[in-house]
C-alpha positions in Angstrom: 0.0 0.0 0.0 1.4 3.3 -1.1 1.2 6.2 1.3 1.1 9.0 -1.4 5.0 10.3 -1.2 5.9 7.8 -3.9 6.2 9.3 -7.8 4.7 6.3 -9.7 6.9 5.1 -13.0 9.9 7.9 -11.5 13.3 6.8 -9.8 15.2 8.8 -7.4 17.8 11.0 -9.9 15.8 9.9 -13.6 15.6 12.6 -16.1 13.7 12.6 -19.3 14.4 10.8 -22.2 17.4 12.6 -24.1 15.9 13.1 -27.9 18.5 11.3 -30.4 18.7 14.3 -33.1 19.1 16.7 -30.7 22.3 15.4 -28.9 25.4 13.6 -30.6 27.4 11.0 -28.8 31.2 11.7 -28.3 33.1 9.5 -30.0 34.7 7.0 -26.8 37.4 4.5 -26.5 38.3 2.2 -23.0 41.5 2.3 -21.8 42.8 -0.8 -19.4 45.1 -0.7 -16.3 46.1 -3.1 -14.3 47.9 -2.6 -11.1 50.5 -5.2 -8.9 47.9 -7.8 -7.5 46.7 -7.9 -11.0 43.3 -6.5 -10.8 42.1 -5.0 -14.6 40.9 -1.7 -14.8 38.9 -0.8 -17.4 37.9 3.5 -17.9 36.3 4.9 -20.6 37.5 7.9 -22.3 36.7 11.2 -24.6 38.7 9.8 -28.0 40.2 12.8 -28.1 42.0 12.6 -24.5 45.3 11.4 -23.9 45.0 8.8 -21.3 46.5 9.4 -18.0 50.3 7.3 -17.2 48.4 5.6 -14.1 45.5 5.2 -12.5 44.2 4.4 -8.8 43.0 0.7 -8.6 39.5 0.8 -7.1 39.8 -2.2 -5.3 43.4 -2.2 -3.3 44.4 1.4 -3.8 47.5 0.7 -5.3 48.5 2.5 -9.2 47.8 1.0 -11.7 49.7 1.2 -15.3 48.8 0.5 -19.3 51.3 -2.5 -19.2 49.7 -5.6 -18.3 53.4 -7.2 -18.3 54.9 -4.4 -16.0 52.6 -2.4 -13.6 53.5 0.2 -11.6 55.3 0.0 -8.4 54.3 0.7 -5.0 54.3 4.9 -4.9 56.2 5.6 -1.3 54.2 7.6 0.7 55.9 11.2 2.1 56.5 11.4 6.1 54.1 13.9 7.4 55.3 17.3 8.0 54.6 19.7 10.5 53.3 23.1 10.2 57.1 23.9 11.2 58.8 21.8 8.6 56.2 24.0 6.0 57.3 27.1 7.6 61.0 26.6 7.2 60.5 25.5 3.6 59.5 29.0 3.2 61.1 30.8 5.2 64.7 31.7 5.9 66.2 31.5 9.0 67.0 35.9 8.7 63.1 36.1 8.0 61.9 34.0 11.2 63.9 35.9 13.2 62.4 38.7 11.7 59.2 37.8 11.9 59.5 36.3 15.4 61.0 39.9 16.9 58.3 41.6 15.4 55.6 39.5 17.1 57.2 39.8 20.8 57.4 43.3 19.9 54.1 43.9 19.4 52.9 41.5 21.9 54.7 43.4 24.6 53.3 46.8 23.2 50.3 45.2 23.8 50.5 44.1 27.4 52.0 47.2 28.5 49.2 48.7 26.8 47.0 47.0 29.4 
């Protein structure tokens, strides 16, 4: 028994019917990957497109390459950094002085102000 919310012959996200002479279909082509544990990938793409060097396998995670013969390796994942390490990769150690003298400065000003 229906309570009434339900659009009869209508899914969840359907549109209308597209009208053939209106719209063209772009010319595709499907592209394989396969990745270490040998899981295939298989992505369609625009003709025109050059197809990406790798691609993320969606069941382990791992990249994936065109070569059947010779995926890709394991990519090694970078160390975190901490909002430090980012600052002095910026930074020089003249200009954090700098900066640093500048903020005690002004922080003092401040509480004096007080």
């Amino acid at each position: 028994m229906s309570n009434g919310n339900v659009i009869r012959g209508a899914r969840v996200g359907s549109a209308p019917p597209r009208h053939p002479e209106r719209h063209q279909p772009v010319p595709c082509r499907s592209v394989s990957y396969w990745c270490r544990n040998g899981h295939r990938t298989d992505i369609r793409l625009v003709a025109e497109v050059q197809a990406p060097p790798t691609w993320d396998c969606p069941r382990c995670g791992l990249p994936a390459g065109p070569d059947a013969h010779d995926p890709p390796g394991r990519v090694r994942a970078e160390p975190h950094k901490s909002h430090l390490a980012y600052v002095k990769e910026r930074r020089t150690e003249a200009e954090g002085e700098a900066i640093l003298a500048e903020a005690l400065t002004a922080l003092r000003r401040q509480r004096g102000a007080r």
